[in-house]
MDTraj code that builds the backbone (N, CA, C; nanometers):
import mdtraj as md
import numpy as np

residues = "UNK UNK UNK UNK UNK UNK UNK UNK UNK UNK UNK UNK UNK UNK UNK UNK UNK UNK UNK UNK UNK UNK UNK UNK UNK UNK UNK UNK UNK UNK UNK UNK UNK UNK UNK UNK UNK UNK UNK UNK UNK UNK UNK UNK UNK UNK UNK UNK UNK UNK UNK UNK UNK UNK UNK UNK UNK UNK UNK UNK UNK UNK UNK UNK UNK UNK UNK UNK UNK UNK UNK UNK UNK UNK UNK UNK UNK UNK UNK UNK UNK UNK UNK UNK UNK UNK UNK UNK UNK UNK UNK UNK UNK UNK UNK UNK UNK UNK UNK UNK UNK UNK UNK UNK UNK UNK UNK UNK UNK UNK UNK UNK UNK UNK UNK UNK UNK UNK UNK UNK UNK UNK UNK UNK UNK UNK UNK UNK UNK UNK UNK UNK UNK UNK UNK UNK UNK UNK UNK UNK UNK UNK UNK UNK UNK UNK UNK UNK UNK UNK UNK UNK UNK UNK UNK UNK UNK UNK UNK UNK UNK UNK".split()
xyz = np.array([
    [-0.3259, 0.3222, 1.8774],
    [-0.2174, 0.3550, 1.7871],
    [-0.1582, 0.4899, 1.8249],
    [-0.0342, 0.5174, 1.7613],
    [0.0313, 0.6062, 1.8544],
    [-0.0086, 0.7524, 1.7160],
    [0.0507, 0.8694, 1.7613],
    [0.0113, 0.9354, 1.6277],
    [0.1055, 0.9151, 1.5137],
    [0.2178, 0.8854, 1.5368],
    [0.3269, 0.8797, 1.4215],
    [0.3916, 0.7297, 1.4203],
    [0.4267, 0.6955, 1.3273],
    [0.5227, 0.5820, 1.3043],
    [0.6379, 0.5687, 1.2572],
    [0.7606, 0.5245, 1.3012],
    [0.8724, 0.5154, 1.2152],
    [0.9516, 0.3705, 1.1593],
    [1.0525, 0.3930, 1.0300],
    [1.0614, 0.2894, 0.9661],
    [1.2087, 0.2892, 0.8935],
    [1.2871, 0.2063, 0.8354],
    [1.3620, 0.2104, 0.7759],
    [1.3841, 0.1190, 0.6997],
    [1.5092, 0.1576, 0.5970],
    [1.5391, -0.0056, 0.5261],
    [1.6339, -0.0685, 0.5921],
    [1.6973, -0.1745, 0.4985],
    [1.7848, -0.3147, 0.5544],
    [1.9385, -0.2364, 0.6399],
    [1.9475, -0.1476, 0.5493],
    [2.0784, -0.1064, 0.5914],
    [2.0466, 0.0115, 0.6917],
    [1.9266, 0.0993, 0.7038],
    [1.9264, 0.1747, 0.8077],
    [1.9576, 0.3328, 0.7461],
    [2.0066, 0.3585, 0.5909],
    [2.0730, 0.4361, 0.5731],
    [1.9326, 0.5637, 0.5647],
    [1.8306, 0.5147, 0.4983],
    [1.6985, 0.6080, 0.4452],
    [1.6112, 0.5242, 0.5563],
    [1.5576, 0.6559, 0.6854],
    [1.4560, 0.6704, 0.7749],
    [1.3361, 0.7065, 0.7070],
    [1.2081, 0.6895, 0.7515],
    [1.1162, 0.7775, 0.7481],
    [1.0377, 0.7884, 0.8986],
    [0.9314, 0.8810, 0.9245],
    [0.8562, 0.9374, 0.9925],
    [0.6844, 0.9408, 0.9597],
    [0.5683, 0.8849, 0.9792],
    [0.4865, 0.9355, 0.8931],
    [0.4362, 0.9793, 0.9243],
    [0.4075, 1.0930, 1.0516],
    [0.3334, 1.2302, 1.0885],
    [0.1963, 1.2069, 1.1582],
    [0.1780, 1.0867, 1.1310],
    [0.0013, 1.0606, 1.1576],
    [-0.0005, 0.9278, 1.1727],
    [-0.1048, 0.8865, 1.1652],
    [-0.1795, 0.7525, 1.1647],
    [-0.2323, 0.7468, 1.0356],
    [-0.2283, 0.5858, 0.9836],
    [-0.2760, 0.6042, 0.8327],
    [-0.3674, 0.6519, 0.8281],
    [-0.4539, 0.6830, 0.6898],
    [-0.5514, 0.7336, 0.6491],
    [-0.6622, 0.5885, 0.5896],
    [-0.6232, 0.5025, 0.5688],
    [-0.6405, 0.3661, 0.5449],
    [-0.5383, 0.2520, 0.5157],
    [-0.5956, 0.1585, 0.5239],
    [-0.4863, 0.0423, 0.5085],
    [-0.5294, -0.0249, 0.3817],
    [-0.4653, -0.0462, 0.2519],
    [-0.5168, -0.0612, 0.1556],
    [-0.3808, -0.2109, 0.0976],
    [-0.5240, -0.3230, 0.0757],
    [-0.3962, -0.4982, 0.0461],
    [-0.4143, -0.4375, -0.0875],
    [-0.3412, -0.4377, -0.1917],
    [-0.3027, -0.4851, -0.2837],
    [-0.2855, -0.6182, -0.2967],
    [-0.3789, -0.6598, -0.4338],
    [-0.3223, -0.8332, -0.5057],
    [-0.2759, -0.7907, -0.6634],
    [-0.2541, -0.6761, -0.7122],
    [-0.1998, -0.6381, -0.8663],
    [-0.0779, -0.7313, -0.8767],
    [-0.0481, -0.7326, -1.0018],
    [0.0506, -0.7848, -1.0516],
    [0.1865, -0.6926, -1.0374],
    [0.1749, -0.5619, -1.0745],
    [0.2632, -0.4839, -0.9842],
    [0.2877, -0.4827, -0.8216],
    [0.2189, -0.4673, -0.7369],
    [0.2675, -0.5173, -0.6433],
    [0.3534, -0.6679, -0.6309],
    [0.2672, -0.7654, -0.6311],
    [0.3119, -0.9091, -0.6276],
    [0.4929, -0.8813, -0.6939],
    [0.5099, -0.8050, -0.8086],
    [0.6320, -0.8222, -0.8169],
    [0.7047, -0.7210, -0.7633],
    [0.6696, -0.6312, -0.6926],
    [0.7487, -0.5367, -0.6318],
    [0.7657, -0.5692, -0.4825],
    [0.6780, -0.6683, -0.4024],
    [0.7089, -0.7421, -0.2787],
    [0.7714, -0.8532, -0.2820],
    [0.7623, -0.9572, -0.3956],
    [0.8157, -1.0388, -0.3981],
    [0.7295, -1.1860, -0.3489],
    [0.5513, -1.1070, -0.3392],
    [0.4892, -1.2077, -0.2477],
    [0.3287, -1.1882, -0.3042],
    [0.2422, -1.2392, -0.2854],
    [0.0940, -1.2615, -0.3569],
    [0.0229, -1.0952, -0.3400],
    [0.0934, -1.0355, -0.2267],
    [-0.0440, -0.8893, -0.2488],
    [0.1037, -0.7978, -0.1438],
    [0.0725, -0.6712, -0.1571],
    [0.1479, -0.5760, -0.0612],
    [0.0330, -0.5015, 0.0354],
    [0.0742, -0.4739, 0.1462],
    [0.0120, -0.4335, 0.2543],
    [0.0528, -0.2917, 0.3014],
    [-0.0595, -0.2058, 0.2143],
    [0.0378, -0.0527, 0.2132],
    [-0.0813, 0.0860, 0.2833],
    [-0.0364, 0.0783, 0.4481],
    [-0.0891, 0.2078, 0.4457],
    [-0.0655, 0.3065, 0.4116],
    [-0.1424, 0.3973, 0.4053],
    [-0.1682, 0.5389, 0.3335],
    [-0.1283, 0.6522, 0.4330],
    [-0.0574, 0.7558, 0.3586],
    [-0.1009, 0.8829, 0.4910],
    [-0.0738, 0.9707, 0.3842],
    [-0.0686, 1.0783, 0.4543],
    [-0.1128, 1.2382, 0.3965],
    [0.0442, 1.2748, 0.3390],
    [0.0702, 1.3285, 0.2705],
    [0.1900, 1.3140, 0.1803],
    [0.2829, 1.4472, 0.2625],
    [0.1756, 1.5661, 0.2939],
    [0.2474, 1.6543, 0.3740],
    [0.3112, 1.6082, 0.5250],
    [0.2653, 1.5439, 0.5830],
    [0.2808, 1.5277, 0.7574],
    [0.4108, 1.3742, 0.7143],
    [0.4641, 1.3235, 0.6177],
    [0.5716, 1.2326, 0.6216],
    [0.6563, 1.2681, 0.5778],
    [0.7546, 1.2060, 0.6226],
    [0.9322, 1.3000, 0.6141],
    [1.0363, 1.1208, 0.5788],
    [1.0769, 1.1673, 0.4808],
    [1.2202, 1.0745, 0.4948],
    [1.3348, 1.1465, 0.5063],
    [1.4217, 1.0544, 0.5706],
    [1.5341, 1.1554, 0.6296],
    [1.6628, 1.0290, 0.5991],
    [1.8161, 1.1243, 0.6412],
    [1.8914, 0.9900, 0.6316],
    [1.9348, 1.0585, 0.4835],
    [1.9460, 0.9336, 0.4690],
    [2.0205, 0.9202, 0.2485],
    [1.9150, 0.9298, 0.2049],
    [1.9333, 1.0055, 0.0730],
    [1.8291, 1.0283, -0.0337],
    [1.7993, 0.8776, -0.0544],
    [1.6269, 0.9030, -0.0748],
    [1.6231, 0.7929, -0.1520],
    [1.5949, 0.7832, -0.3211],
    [1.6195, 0.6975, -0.3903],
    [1.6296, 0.6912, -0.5375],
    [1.4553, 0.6635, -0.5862],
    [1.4870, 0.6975, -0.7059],
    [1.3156, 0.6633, -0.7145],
    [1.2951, 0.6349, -0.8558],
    [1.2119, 0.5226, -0.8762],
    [1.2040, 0.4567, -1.0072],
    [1.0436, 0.5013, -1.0543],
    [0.9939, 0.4930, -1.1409],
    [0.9103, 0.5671, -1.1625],
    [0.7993, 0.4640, -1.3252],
    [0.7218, 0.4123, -1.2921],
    [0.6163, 0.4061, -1.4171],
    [0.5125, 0.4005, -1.4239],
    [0.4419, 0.3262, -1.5281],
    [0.2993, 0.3517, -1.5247],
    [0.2273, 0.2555, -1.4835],
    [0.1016, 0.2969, -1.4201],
    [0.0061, 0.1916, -1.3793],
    [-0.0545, 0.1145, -1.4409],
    [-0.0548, -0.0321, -1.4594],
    [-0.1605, -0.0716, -1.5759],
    [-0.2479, -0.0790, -1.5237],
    [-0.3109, -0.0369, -1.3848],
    [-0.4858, 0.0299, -1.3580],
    [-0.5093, 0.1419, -1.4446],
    [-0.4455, 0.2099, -1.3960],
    [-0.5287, 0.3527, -1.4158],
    [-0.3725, 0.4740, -1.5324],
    [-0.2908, 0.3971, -1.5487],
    [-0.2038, 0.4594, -1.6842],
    [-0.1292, 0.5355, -1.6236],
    [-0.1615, 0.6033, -1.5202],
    [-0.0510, 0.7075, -1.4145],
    [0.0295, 0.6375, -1.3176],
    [0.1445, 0.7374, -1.3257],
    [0.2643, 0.7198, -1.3308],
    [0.2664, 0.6334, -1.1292],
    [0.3227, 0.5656, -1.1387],
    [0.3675, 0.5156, -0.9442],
    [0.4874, 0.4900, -0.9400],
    [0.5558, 0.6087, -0.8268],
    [0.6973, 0.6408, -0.7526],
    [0.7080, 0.5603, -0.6884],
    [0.7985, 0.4725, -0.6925],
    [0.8725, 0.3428, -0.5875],
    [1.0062, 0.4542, -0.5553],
    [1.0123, 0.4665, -0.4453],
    [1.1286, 0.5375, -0.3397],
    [1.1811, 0.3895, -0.2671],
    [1.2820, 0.3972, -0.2999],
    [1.3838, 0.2893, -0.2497],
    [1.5309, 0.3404, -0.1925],
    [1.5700, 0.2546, -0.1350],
    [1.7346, 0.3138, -0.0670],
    [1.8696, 0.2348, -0.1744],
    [1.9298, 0.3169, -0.2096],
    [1.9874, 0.3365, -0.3693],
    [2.1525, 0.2659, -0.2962],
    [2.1829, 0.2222, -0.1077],
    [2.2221, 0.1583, -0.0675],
    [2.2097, -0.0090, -0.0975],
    [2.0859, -0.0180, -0.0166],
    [2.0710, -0.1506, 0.0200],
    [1.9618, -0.2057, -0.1120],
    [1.8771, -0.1132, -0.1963],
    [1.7457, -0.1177, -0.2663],
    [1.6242, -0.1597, -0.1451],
    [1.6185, -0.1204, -0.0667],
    [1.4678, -0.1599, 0.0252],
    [1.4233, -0.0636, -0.0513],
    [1.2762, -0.0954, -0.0821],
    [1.1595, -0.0590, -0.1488],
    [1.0839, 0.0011, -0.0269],
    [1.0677, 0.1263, 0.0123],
    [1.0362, 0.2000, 0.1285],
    [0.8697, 0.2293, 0.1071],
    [0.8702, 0.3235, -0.0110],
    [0.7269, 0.4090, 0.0004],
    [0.6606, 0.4260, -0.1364],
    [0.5407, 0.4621, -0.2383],
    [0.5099, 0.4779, -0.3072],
    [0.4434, 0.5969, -0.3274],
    [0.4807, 0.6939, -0.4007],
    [0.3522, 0.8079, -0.4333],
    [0.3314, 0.8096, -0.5730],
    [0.2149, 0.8672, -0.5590],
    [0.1362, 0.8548, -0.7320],
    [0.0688, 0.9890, -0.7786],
    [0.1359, 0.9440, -0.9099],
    [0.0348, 1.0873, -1.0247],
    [-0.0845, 1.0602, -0.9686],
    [-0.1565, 0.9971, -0.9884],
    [-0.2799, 0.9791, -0.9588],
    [-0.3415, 1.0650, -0.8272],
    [-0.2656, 1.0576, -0.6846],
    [-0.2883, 1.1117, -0.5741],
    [-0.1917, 1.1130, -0.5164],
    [-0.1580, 1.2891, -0.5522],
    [-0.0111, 1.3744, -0.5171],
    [-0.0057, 1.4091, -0.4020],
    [-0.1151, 1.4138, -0.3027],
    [-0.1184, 1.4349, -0.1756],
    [-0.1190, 1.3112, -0.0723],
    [-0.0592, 1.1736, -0.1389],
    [-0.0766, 1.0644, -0.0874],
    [0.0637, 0.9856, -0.0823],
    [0.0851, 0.9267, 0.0216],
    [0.2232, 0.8148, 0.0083],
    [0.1358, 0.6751, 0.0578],
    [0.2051, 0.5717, 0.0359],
    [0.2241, 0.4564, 0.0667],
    [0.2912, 0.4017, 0.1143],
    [0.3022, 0.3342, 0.2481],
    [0.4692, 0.2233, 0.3030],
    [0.4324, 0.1056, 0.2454],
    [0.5512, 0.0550, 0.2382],
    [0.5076, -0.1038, 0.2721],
    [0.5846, -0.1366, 0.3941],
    [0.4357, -0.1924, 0.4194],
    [0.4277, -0.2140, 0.5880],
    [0.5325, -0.3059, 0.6232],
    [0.6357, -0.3807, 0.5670],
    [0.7262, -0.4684, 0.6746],
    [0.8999, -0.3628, 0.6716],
    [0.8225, -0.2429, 0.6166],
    [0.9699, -0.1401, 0.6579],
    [0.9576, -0.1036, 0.8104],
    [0.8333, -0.0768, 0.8716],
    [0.7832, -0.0115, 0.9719],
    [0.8983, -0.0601, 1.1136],
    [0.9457, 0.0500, 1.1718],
    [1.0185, -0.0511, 1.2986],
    [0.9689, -0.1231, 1.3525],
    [0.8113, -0.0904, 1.3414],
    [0.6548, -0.1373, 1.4340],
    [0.5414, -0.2130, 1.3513],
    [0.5858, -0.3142, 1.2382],
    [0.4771, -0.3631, 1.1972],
    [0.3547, -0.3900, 1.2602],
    [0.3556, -0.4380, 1.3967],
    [0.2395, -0.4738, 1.4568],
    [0.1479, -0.3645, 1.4775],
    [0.2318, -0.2246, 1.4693],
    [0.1913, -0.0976, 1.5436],
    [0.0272, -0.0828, 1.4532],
    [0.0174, -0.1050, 1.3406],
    [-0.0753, -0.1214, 1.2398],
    [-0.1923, -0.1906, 1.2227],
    [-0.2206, -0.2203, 1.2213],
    [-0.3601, -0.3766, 1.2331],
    [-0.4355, -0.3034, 1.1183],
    [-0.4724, -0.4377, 0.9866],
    [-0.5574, -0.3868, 0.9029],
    [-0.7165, -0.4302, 0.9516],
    [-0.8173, -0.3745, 0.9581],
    [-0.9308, -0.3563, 1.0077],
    [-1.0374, -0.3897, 0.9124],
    [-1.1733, -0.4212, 0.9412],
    [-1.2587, -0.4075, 0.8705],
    [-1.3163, -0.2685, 0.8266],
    [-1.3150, -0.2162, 0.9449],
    [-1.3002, -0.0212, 0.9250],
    [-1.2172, 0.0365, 0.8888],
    [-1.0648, 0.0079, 0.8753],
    [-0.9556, 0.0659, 0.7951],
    [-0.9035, 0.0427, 0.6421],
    [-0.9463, -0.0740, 0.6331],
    [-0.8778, -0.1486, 0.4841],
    [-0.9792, -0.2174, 0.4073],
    [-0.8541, -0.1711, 0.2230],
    [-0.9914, -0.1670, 0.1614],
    [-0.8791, -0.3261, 0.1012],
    [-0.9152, -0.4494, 0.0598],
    [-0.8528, -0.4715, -0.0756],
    [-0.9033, -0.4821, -0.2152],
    [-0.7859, -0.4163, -0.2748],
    [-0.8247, -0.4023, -0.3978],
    [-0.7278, -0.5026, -0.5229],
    [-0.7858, -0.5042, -0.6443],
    [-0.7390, -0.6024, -0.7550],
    [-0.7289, -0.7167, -0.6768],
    [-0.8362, -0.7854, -0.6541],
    [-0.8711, -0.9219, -0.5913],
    [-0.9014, -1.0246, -0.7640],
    [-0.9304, -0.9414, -0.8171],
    [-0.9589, -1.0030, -0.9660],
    [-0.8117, -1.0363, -0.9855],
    [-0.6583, -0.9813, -0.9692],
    [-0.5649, -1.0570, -1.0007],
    [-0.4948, -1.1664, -0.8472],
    [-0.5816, -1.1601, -0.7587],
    [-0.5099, -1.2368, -0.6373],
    [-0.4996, -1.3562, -0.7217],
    [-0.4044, -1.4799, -0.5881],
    [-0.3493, -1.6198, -0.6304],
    [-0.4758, -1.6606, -0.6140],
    [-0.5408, -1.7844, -0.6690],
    [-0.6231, -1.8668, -0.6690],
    [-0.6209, -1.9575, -0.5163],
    [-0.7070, -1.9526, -0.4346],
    [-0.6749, -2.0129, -0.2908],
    [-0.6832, -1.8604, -0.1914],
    [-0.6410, -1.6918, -0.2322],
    [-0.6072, -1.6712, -0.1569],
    [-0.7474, -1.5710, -0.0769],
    [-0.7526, -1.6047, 0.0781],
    [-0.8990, -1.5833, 0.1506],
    [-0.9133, -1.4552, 0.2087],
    [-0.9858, -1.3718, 0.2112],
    [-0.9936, -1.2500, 0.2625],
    [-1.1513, -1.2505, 0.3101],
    [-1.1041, -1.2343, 0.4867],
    [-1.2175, -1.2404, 0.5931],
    [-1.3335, -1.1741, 0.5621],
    [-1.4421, -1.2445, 0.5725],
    [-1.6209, -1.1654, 0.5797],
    [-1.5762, -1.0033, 0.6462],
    [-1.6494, -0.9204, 0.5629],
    [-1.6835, -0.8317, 0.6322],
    [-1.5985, -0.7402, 0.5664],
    [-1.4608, -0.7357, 0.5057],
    [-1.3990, -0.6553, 0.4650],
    [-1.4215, -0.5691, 0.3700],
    [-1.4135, -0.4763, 0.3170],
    [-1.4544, -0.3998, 0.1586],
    [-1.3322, -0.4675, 0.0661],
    [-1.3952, -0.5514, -0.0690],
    [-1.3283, -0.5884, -0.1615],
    [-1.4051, -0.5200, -0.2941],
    [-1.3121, -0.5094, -0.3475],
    [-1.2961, -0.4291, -0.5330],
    [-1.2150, -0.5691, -0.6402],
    [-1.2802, -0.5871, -0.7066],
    [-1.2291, -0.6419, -0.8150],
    [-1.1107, -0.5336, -0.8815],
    [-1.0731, -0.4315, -0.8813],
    [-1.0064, -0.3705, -0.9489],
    [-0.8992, -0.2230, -0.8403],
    [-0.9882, -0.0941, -0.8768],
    [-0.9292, 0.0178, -0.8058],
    [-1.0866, 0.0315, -0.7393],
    [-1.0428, 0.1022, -0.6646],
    [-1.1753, 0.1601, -0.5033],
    [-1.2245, 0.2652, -0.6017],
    [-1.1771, 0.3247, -0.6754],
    [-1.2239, 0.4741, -0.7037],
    [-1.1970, 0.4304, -0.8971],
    [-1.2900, 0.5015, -0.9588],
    [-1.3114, 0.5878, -1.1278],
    [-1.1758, 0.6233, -1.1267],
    [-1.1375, 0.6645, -1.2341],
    [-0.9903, 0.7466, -1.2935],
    [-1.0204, 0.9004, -1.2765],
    [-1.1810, 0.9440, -1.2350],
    [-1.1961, 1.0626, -1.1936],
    [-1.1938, 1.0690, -1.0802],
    [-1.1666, 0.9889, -0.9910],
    [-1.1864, 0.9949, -0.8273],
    [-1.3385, 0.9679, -0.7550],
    [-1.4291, 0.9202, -0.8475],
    [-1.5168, 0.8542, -0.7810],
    [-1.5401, 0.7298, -0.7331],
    [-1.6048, 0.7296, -0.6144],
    [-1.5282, 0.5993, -0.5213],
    [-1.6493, 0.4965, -0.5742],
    [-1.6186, 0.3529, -0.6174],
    [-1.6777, 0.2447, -0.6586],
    [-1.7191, 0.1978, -0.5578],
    [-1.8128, 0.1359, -0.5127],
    [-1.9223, 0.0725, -0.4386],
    [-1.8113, -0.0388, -0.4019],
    [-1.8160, -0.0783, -0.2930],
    [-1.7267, -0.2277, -0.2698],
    [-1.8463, -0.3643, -0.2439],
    [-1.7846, -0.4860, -0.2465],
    [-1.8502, -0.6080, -0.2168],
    [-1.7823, -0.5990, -0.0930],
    [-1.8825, -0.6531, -0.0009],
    [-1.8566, -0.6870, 0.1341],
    [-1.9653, -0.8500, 0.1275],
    [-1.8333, -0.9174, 0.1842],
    [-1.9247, -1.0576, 0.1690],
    [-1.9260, -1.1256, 0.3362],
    [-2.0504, -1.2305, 0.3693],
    [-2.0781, -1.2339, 0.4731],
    [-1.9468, -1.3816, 0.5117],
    [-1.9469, -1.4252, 0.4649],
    [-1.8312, -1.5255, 0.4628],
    [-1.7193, -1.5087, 0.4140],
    [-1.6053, -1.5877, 0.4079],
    [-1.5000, -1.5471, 0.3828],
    [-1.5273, -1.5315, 0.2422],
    [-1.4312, -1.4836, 0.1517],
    [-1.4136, -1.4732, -0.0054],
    [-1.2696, -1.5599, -0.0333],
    [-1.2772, -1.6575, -0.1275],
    [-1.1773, -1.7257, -0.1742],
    [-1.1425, -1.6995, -0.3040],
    [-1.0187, -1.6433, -0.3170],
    [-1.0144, -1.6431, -0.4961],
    [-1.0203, -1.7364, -0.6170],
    [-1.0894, -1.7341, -0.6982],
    [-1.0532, -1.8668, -0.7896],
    [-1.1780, -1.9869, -0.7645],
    [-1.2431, -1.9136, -0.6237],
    [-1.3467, -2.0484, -0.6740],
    [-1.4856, -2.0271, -0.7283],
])
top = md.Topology()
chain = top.add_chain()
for i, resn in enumerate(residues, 1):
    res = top.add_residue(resn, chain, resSeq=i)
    for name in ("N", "CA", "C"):
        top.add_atom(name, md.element.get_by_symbol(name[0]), res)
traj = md.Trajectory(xyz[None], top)
């Protein structure tokens, strides 16, 4: 992987840069996501909130609360086209999120058994499979104090719903 990645929306108008290589690759299956992709889970690496830059047109930013954890999550979108670019959170102010099909380089990414966690598997679709070996959470990875929850790692695949 290279050290930085870049990305934009539909129209091109709001760039970003993200300074680094993620910090993890974290699936979302919440019900907030699902409706903010438009699809069963979002695929959002992480990086360090200082080392990423958006550039270009401001982007607009909608703003509410989590029904995990009650704090607030920044959807940064392009107030052009609305591409849904990046996420940062009350929760962890030193943190952004992409969603990964802004990336010029989706492939540039690969979620890993060593990189990615998924989490709220308790709301995935019924049917949907996530490979042996991965770290899964029924909920959030971490306490509302920042202590990190033990994950299930299963030796076979995991299917939701059965």
């Amino acid at each position: 992987m290279s050290s930085h990645h870049t990305g934009r929306c539909l129209c091109g108008k709001v760039t970003y840069d993200t300074g680094s290589d993620p910090l993890w690759v974290t699936v979302c299956y919440c019900r907030f996501c699902q409706r903010a992709t438009g699809s069963d889970r979002m695929i959002e690496p992480i990086f360090e909130l200082a080392s990423f830059s958006l550039s270009g047109a401001e982007a607009k930013l909608y703003s509410l609360p989590s029904d995990g954890s009650g704090k607030n999550i920044n959807v940064h979108f392009c107030r052009n086209c609305g591409t849904k670019l990046a996420l940062t959170f009350e929760r962890w102010p030193d943190r952004i999120g992409i969603f990964i099909g802004t990336l010029d380089d989706p492939m540039s990414m690969t979620a890993t058994v060593e990189n990615t966690k998924h989490i709220f598997v308790s709301e995935a679709r019924s049917g949907t499979i996530v490979l042996p070996g991965f770290k899964i959470f029924d909920r959030h990875a971490a306490e509302s104090d920042g202590t990190p929850i033990e994950p299930t790692i299963y030796s076979a695949p995991y299917i939701a719903g059965s």
